[in-house]
Each structure stands twice: as structure tokens, then as C-alpha cells.
N, C-alpha and C positions, 0 to 999 in steps of 0.2 A: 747158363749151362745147357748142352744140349740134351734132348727128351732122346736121344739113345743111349744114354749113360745107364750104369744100370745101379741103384741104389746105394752099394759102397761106393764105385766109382764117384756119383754126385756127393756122398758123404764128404769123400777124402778133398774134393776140390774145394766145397765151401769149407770145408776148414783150413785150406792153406790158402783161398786168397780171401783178402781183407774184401767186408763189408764197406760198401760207398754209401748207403742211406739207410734211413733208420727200416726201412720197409724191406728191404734188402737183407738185413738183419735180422729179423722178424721169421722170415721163412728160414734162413740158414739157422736157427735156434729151433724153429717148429721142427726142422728135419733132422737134426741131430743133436739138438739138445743140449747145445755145445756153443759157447761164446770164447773165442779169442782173446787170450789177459791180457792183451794190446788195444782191443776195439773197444771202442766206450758206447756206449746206451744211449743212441743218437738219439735228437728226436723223431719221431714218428715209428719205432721199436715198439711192438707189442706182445704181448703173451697172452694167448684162452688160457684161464683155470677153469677147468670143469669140462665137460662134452659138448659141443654143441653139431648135433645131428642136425636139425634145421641146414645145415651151409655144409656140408662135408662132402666131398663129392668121390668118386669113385680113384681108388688108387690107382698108381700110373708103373709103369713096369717096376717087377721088385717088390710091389704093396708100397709103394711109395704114397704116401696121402701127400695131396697138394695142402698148401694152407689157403685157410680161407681169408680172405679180404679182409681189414678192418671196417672196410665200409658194409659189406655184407652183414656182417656180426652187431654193427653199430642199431642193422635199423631191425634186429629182434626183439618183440617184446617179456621184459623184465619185471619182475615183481617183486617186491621187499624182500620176500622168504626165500630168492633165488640166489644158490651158492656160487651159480658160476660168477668169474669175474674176467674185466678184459682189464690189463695191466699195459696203460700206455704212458707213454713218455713224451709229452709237451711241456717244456720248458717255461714255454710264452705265457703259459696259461696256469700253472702249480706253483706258485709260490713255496710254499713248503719244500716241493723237491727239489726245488732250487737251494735251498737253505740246507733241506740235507744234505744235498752234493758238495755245497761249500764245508761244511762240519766235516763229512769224510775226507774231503781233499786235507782241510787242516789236521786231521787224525793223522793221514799219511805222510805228510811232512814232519808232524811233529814226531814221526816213528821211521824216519828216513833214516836213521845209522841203525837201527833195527834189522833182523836177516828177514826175507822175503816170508818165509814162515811165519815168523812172528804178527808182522804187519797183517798177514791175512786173518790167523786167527783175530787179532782184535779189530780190525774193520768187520770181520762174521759177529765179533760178540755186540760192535756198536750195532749192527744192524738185526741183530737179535734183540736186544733193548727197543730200540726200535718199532720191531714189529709184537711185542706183549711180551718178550722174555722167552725164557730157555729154564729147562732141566726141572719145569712144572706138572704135576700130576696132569694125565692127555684133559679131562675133562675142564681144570683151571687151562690149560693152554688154551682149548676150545673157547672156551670165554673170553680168552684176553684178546686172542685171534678176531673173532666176530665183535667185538668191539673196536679194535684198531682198525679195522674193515668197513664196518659200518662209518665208523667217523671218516675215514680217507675217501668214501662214495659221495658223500654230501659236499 
């Protein structure tokens, strides 16, 4: 994209053309917050949960914030009690996420004469299960949360 676009302008283009690599994807989500129902969770995709001031660098016309690196953010140091989290996507190396992508995929076949609504509600409610459940007092969500979190870090 070119750096004289001015904020929507970059908006509106990464949302109409597709993502080519997971890093690629990575900044087209940091900047709009926004994934395409066609492009899938390549690997090398990531997401910041939390702030990280450390790596943030100065907005670019519009308040555009650049995203930070994966590598940059990789070599911060973290501590047990730290809520932020970096959410990536390696295949090669998660077994698990590989198993859940297989179970989702089977969900969505197994709900292919289903209407597009339908399917998404319960692929949201498998992946609510998933992550500690849904429609929990905040305080049990918080738990279930920092539990599921905790175990997916180790």
C-alpha cells in the first residue's frame, strides 16, 4: 500500500484485496480489525492482546499506528502476572491448533446444508466452549479465561 493513502483510503484496500501471508494479515487485522470470511489464519498471523508501549512507534498520516513486528514484541520481557498476550498461528509447532482446526472444519461440514447463520453461530458457540464458556458471571468467566490462557502458554 502506498504511505500517501490516507487512513480509510488504506482501510478500504486491505479489505478488498486478499492477504498473501500470515504477516500480511497480521497488520491488515491490526489496522482494521477486520478479517475477510474467505482468508484463513495463515500461519505466521498474529495478534497483541494488551498494550505494548515498549515497540509502538509514532502514527503515520490519519493516526494511523504502524503494527509492531512479531519479532520485536517476541524479544520483550514477560512475567507470569503479565496479561498481555501475543496470539500466533504456527501450525508446525501446536498440535492442538491443528486438532482444533480439524474439529472446526468437521463442525462445518457436518453443518453444510445449514444457512450461513446458523453455521456461524455454532462454530462462535464451539469456540466459546473452547475458550472457558459463555453467558458466565464476569468474575467465573475471568477464571475460566486465565485458566485456559495459562494452560495454552505452557
Amino acid at each position: 500500500a502506498s504511505q500517501d493513502l490516507s487512513a480509510r483510503e488504506l482501510g478500504a484496500e486491505l479489505l478488498t484485496e486478499p492477504a498473501t501471508s500470515g504477516r500480511e494479515l497480521a497488520h491488515k487485522y491490526w489496522t482494521t480489525r477486520k478479517v475477510g470470511y474467505s482468508e484463513p489464519l495463515m500461519d505466521g498471523f498474529y495478534d497483541l492482546v494488551g498494550t505494548f508501549p515498549e515497540v509502538m512507534r509514532e502514527a503515520t498520516s490519519d493516526a494511523l499506528l504502524p503494527c509492531p513486528s512479531l519479532e520485536e514484541v517476541a524479544k520483550l520481557p514477560f512475567s507470569e502476572s503479565d496479561e498481555r498476550e501475543i496470539i500466533v498461528v504456527d501450525r508446525g509447532s501446536d498440535r492442538a491448533l491443528v486438532q482444533l482446526d480439524k474439529q472446526a472444519q468437521e463442525l462445518c461440514a457436518e453443518l453444510e446444508d445449514r444457512s450461513d447463520e446458523e453455521r456461524a453461530k455454532q462454530l462462535g458457540n464451539f469456540v466459546v466452549r473452547r475458550m472457558g464458556g459463555g453467558k458466565l458471571p464476569y468474575a467465573e468467566l475471568i477464571g475460566n479465561w486465565r485458566a485456559v490462557s495459562s494452560a495454552i502458554k505452557k
